[in-house]
C-alpha positions as CSV (number, residue, x, y, z in Angstrom):
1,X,-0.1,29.4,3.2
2,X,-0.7,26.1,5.6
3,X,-2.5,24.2,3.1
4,X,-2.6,23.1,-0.5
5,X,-5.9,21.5,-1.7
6,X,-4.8,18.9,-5.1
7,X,-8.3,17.8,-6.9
8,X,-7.6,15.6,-10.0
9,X,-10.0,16.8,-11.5
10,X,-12.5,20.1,-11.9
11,X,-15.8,17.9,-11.0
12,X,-14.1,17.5,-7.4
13,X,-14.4,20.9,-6.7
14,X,-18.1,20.2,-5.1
15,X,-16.5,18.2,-2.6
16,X,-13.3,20.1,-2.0
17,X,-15.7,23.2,-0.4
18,X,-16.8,21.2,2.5
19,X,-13.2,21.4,3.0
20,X,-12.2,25.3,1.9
21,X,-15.4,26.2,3.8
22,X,-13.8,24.7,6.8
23,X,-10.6,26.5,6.2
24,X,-12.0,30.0,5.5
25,X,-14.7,29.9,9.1
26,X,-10.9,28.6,10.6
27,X,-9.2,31.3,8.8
28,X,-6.4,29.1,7.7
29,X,-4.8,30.1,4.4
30,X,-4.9,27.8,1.3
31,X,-4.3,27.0,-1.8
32,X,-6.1,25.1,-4.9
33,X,-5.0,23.3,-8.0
34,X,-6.5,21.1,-10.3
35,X,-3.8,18.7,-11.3
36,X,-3.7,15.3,-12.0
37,X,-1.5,12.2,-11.2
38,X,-1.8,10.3,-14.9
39,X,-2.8,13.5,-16.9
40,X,-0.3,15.9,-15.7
41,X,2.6,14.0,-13.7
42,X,5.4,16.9,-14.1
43,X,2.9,19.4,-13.2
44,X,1.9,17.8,-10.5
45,X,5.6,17.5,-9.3
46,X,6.4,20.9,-9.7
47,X,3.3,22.1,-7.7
48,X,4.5,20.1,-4.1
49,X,7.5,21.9,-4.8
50,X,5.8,25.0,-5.4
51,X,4.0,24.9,-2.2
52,X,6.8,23.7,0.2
53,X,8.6,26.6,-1.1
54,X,5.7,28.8,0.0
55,X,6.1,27.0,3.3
56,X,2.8,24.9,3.1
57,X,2.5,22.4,6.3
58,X,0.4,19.7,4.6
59,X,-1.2,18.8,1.3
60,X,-5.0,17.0,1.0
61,X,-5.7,15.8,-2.6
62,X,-9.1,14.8,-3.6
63,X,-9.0,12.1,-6.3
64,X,-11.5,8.9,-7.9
65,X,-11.3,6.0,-9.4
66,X,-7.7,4.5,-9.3
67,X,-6.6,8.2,-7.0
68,X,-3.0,7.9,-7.1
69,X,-2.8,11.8,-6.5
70,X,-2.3,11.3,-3.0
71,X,0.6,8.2,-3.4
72,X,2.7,10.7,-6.3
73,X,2.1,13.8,-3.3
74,X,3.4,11.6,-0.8
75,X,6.3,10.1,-2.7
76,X,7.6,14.0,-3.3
77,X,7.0,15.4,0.1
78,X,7.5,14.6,3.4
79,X,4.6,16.5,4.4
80,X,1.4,15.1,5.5
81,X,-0.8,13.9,3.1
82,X,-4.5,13.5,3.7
83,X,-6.3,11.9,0.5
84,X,-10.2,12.1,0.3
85,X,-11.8,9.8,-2.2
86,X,-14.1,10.6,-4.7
87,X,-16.9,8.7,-5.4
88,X,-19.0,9.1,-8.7
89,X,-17.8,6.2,-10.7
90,X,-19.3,2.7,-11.3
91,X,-18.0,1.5,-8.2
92,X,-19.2,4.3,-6.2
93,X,-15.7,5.4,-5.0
94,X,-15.2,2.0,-3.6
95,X,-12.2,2.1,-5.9
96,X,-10.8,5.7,-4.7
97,X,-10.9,4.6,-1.1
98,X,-9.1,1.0,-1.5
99,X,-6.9,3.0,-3.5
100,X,-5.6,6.1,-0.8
101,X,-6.1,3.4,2.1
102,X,-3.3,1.0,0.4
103,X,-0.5,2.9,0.3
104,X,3.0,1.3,0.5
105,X,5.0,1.3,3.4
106,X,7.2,4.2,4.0
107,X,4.8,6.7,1.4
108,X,1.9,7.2,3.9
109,X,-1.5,8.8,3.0
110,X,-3.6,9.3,5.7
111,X,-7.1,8.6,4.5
112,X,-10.5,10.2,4.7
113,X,-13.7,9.4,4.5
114,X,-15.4,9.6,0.8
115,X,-17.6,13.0,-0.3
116,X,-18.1,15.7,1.9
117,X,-17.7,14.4,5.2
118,X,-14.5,13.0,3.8
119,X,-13.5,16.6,3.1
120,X,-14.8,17.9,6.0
121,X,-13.1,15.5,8.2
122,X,-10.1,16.7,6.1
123,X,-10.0,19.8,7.1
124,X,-10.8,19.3,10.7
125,X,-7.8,17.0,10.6
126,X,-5.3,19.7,9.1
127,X,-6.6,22.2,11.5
128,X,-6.0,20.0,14.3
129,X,-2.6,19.5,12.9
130,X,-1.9,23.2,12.9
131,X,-3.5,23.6,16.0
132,X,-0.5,21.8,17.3
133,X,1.2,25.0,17.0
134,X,-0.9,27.7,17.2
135,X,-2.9,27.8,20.5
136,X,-5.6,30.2,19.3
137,X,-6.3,28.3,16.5
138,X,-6.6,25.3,18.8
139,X,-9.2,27.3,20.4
140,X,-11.0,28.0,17.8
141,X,-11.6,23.8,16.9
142,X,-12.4,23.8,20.7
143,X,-15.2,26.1,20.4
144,X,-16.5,24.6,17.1
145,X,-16.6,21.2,18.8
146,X,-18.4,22.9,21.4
147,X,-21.1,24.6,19.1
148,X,-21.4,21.0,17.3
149,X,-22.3,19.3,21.1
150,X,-24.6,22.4,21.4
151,X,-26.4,21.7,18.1
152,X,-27.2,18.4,19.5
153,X,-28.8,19.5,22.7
154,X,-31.1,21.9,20.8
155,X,-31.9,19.1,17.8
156,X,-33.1,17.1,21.1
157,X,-34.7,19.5,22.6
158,X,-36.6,20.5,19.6
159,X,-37.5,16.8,19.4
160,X,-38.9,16.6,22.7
161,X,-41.2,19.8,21.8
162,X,-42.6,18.2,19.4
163,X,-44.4,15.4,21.1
């Protein structure tokens, strides 16, 4: 397994698929777990451990409001960490993404976007990472990048029809 998805909650499963989507059309093997930093600290522990022993290369945890998941990852691994906010809350997940930008110094969380594209951009992210290793799966992001440029061209040409 390369990857292990961490949402602090069940309701940020709607987001996380952008992400396990991304992973399945990639082919990349992952993992998922609800687990949460204030809720369930011990378990949360024991599942980075878990997945390093299963030889996972980086973690991405999908959290709101204060979203600490990502800093307690990150301060029990020395994997990469990428932490998508959540939004949802009264402050519109202002508060998720202040919280993964700021961590300390020496505990990094690379941070996302918020929602979907967050997760997305997640994914794309780890993949890249992989792809560091794994030529054909390089590729593969090369080709994707190429059918996104190519979905452009035919959402312009399709524009142009019109008039």
């Amino acid at each position: 397994m390369d990857v292990a998805i961490f949402m602090g909650s069940d309701s940020d499963f709607d987001i996380a698929k952008a992400a396990i989507s991304l992973f399945k059309e990639f082919g990349v093997p992952f993992g998922v777990e609800v687990t949460s930093a204030h809720r369930t600290p011990e378990r949360t522990v024991q599942l980075v451990r878990h997945y390093e022993e299963q030889g996972v290369k980086l973690f991405l945890t999908l959290a709101g409001k204060a979203a600490h998941l990502g800093g307690v990852v990150a301060a029990h691994t020395v994997r990469p960490v990428i932490g998508i906010p959540v939004g949802g809350t009264a402050l519109a997940g202002m508060d998720a993404l202040f919280s993964t930008v700021q961590m300390p110094k020496g505990i990094p969380v690379a941070c996302m976007g918020l929602g979907k594209s967050g997760a997305a951009n997640a994914a794309l992210l780890s993949i890249a990472i992989l792809a560091l290793n794994d030529d054909a799966l390089g590729q593969k992001l090369k080709d994707y990048r190429r059918s996104m440029a190519a979905e452009v061209e035919r959402a312009s040409q399709g524009i142009k029809e019109i008039l």
